[in-house]
N, C-alpha and C positions, 0 to 999 in steps of 0.2 A: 259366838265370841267367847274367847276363855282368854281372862286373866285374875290371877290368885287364883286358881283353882278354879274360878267360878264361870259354871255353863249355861249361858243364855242363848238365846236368839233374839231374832232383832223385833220382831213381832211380842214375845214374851215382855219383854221393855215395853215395847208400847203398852201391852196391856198393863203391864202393873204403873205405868204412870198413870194411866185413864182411871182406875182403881183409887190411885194415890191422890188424884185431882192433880198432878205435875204437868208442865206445859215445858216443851222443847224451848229453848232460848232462840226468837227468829233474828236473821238474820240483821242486821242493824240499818239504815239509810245511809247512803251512802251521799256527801258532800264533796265536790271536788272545791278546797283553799288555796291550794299554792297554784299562782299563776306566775310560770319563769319568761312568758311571753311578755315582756312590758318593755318601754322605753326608758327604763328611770335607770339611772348608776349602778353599776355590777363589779362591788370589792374584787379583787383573789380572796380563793380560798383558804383561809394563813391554818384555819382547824385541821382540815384535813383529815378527818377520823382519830384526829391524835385526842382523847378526851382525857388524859393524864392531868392531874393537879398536884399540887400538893399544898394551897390552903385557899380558902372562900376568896370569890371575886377576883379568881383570875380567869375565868372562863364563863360566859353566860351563854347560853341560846334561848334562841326565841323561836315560838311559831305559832299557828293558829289551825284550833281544830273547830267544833260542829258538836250541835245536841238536840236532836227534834222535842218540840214541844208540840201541844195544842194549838198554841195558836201563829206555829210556824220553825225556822229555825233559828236558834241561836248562839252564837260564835264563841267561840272562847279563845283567850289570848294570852300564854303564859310566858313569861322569862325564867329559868332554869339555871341556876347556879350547878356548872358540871360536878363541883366539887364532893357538894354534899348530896346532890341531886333535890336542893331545897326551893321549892317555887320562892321567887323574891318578891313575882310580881305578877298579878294576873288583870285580868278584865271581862269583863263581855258585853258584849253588843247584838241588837236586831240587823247591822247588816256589816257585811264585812266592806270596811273602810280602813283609809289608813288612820283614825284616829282611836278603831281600837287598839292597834299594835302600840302605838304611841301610849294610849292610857296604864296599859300594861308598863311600859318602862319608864313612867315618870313613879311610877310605884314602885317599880325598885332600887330606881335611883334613889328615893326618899328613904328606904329603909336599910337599904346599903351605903349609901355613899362613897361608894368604888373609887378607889384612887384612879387615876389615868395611866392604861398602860392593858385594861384590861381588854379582851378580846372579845368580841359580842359575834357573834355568829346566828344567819338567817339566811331563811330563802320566800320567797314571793313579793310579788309589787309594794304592798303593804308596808314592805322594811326599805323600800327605795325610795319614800318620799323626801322631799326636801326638807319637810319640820322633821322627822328620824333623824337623818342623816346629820342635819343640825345637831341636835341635841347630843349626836353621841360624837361629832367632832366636838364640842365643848368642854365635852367629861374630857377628851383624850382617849377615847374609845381605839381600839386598833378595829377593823372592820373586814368582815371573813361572811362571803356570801359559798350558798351551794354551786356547780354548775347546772347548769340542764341536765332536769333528768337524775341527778345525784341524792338519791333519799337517804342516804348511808349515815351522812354525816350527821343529821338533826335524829339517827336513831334513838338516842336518849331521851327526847324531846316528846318522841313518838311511842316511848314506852312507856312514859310518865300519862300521857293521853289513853292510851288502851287501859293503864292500871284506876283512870280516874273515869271512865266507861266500865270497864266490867264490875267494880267494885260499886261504882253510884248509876253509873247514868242507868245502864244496861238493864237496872231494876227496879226503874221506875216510869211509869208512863205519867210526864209531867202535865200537868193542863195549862200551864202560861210559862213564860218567858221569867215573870218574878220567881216562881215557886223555886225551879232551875236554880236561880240565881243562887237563893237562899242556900238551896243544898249544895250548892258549887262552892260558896263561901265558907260554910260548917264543914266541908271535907277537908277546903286545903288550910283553911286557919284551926281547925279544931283537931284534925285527924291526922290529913298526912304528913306535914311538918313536923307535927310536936310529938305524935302518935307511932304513926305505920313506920313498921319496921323493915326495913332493907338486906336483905343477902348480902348486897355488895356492900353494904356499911359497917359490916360483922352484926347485921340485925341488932343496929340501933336504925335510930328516927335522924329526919335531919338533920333538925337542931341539937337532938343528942348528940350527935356524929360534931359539928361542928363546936359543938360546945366542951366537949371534949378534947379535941385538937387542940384549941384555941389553952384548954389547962397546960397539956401536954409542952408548946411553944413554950409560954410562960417558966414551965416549971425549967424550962434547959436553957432557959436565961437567968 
């Protein structure tokens, strides 16, 4: 293998990791969450792939991923402001129910308090229950599911999941369910909000990104 000039073999790597005490990163467990098989209410797709904003809380998505632990697996359940790419709202649970996706959005309805008019976009059973559904015909929610089979759309969603695996999950072998939690909470209230920097934000943090914005409005009124 040769890049920057440098010539290895694939054995040579081995050894110098075993040397090194380095361990290959294995491959992750795999959880299947979105079930698009179900009976429950199936919006149109109003998203579309269109993830364009131009200020907080006009666009959210939801979804729900997976983190093994010791003493089994545990869910995670985030809402996504497209905007800023700023978690509003998260949760977790020992089983996937619909009242985690639900716990997840009464958090960011609390921290937001989104006018009506905004867009919420999901896919799996989870998001078709009738307290969901509720709650976000109340807000004035417009409501935007995937079809079958459409992973495209909640790609943001799913990139914000891989970034919060390879950065936390991926390097730690948790032993409970709590411990998880703990790091899950310190990542996104400690780190990736207020902290991690974004390419697509001009590498600001979310809340820099949006708190910036929110000057910039201001100052052109």
């Amino acid at each position: 293998m040769i890049d920057d000039d440098i010539l290895a073999g694939r054995h040579r790597i081995a050894r110098l990791m075993r040397d090194n005490g380095l361990k290959a990163r294995q491959k992750p467990r795999f959880k299947k969450t979105t079930d698009s098989n179900h009976g429950g209410p199936v919006a149109p797709n109003h998203l579309d792939q269109d993830f364009v904003t131009v200020a907080p809380d006009q666009k959210w998505a939801a979804d729900i991923s997976y983190i093994w632990t010791a003493e089994g697996w545990l869910y995670l359940a985030i809402v996504l402001d497209l905007f800023s790419r700023r978690i509003v709202g998260w949760a977790v649970s020992d089983r996937l129910k619909k009242d985690l996706a639900l716990s997840a959005l009464l958090r960011a309805l609390v921290l937001r308090q989104p006018r009506a008019g905004l867009l919420h976009h999901s896919d799996g059973s989870q998001y078709c229950s009738y307290d969901y559904q509720r709650i976000l015909g109340r807000h004035g929610f417009v409501l935007s599911m995937s079809g079958k089979g459409n992973c495209y759309d909640n790609a943001m969603v799913e990139t914000v999941f891989k970034t919060i695996k390879s950065e936390l999950i991926w390097r730690t072998s948790y032993q409970s369910r709590h411990q998880a939690e703990n790091a899950i909470s310190r990542y996104v209230d400690g780190f990736y909000n207020p902290v991690r920097r974004h390419s697509a934000l001009g590498y600001k943090s979310p809340i820099r990104f949006e708190d910036d914005a929110k000057r910039e409005t201001m100052a052109l009124h």
